[in-house]
N, C-alpha and C positions, 0 to 999 in steps of 0.2 A: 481593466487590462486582463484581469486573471481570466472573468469571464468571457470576454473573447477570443483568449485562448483554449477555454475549455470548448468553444462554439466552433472555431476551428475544428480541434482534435476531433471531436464529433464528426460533425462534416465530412473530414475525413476517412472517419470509421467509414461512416456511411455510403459514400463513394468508393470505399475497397471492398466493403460487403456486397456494395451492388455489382460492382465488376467483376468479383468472385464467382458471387452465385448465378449470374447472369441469367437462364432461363430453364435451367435445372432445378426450379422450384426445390431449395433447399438441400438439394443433395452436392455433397460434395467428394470431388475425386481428392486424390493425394495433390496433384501438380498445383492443384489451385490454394494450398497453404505458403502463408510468406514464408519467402529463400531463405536463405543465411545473411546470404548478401542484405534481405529488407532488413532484417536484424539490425546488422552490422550499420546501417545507414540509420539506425537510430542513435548513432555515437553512445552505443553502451559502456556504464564505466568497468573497469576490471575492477577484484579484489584478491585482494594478496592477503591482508592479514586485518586485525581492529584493534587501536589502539584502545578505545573504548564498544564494550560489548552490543554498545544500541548501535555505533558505523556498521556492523553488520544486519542490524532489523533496518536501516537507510538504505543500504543498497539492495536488500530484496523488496521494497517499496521500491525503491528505482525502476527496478528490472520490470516491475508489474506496470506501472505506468508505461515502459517502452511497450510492454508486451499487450497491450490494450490498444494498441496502432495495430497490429498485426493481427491474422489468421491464422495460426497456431492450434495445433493437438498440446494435451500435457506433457504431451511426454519430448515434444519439439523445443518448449519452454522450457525445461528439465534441462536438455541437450545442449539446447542454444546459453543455455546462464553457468552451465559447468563449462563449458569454453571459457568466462571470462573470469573465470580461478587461473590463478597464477602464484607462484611461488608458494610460501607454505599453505596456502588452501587448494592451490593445485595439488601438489602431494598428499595433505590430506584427504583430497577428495578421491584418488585416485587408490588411496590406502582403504578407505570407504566402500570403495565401490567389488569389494573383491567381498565383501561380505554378503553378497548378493550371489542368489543362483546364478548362473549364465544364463543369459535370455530374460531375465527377469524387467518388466517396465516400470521405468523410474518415473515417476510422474511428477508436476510442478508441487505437489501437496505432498508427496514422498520428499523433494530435494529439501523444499522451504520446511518441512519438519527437522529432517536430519542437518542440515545448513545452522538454526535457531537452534538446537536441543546443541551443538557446538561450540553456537560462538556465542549463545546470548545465556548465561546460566538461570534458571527459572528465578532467583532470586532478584537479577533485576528488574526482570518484570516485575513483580510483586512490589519492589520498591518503587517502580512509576505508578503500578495502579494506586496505591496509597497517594504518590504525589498526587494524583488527578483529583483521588477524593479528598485530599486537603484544598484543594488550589483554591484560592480568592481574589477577587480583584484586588483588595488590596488599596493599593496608592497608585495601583496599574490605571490606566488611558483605560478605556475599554478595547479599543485595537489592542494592545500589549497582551491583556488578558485574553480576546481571541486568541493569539497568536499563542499564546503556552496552555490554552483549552484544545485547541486544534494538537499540539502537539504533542499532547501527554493523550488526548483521546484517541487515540489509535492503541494504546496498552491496557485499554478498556474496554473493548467492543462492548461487551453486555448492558452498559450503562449508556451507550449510543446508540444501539441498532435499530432505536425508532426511532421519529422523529419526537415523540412526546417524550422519551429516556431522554434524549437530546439536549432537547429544551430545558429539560426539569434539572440536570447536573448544570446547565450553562446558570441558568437562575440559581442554584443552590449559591454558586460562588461570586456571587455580582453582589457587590455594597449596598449596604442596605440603603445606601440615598439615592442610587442608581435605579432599584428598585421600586422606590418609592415612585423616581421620575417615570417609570415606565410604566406605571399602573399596574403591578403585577396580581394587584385583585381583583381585575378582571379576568381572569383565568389567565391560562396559557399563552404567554407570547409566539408570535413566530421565530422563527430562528432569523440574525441577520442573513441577509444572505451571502455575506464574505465568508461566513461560517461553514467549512466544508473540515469533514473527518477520514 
């Protein structure tokens, strides 16, 4: 299921890329970036506030997946995701933004910095990275274990960004009878392929 949705969304990428760029071999005017309105049709969620500091690292993974439909500058994505602050993050961001020259471009890697350095204190990261490098299967299914590998591996890039990092932390934490079943002396497994970060 998931992968047919990810086949879809593709798809789609691809069909708006194509209609985008249509025979302007690559160049792009302004008109031909997604509206507000494409935006808005991607039912993006608001945030107001986080009761816990990672609902706000959830909803900028939100925004990026919406914004991975779209054709988008940085600084449009910036634009379009400060719209969907409301209440105390609206004020806040608005108290924020005065700290900036006028005229100054806010980019999606300017917001999602100042957004995180906010609302996420470095110390919980630090305390997920630890969790990731503790994690073990355990008594877990091995589905179970994906599912909390997959989720703590996003506050670890540097131990995913290959697929051979990948592989090597998912085997670090897998039981050793699991391991044993899967031959891991044959070298390197592949990754399942339910396995996405």
């Amino acid at each position: 299921m998931e992968q047919m949705q990810r086949n879809m969304e593709e798809a789609l990428r691809n069909i708006a890329d194509n209609t985008r760029r249509g025979d302007n071999q690559g160049s792009h005017e302004v008109n031909q970036y997604s509206s507000f309105k494409d935006f808005m049709d991607t039912k993006p969620s608001v945030f107001k506030e986080a009761l816990e500091p990672l609902e706000a690292d959830e909803w900028i993974n939100t925004m990026e997946q919406k914004f991975h439909l779209l054709w988008m500058t940085e600084e449009l994505k910036a634009e379009y995701a400060a719209y969907q602050l409301q209440g105390p993050a609206r004020i806040w961001w608005s108290h924020h933004r005065t700290t900036y020259l006028e005229g100054t471009p806010i980019t999606w890697n300017r917001f999602t910095t100042t957004f995180r350095g906010n609302y996420i204190p470095l110390g919980v990261v630090e305390i997920k990275v630890g969790e990731f490098m503790k994690l073990s299967q355990g008594t877990k299914s091995v589905k179970e274990y994906l599912h909390a590998f997959n989720n703590l591996a996003r506050y670890a890039p540097e131990y995913v960004n290959t697929e051979t990092k990948k592989i090597a932390s998912f085997q670090r934490g897998l039981s050793p009878k699991m391991l044993k079943t899967m031959g891991t002396g044959l070298g390197l497994l592949s990754m399942p392929t339910s396995v996405t970060v």
